[in-house]
N, C-alpha and C positions, 0 to 999 in steps of 0.2 A: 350644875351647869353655870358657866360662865361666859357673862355677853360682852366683848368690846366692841365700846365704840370708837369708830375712828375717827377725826377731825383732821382735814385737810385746810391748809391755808390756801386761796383764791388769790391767783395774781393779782399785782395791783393797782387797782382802779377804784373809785372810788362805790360803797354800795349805795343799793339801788331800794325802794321802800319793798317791804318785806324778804330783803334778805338777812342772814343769819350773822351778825357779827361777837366779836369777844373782846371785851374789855383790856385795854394794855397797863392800865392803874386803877385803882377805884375812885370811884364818879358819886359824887352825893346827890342826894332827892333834893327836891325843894323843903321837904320838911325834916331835914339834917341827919336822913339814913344813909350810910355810908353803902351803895354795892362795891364786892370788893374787886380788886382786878382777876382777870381770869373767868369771872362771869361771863354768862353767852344771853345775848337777847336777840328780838327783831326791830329792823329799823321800823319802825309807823310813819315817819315821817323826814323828808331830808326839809334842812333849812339851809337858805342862801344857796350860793353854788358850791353843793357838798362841803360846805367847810361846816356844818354841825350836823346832828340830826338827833330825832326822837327817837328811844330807843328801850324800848319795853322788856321788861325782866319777870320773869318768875321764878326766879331762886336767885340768891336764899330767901325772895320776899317779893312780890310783888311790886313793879316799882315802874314809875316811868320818868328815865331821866334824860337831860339833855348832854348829848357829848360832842366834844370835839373831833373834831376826822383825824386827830393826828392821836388819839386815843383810842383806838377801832382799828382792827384787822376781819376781811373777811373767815368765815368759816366753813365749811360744807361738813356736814353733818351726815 
């Protein structure tokens, strides 16, 4: 048996804390791990007025990085 999943892109506005975005390049950790683009995480945190946010990963590795809004597309999952 075989499952897809589908991912929809969410018009655009900017996300909101704990929704689902996806990486549009790869974004490094503070401790010089590369995630690479195409990753999907949640936001935890926006900073400023949405122009970055915290943005937690679990594949390929647990991570939590900071990214820029213009590096971020929403997801629906």
């Amino acid at each position: 048996m075989v499952v897809v999943r589908a991912f929809t892109q969410i018009p655009s506005r900017p996300p909101e804390q704990y929704e689902r975005v996806e990486l549009l390049r790869a974004a490094e950790t503070r401790r010089g791990k590369t995630v690479p683009g195409g990753s999907r995480g949640t936001v935890v945190e926006i900073l400023g007025d949405h122009e970055a946010f915290m943005v937690e990963f679990q594949q390929p590795f647990a991570a939590l990085v900071t990214v820029d809004a213009s590096n971020l597309r929403h997801v629906r999952e």
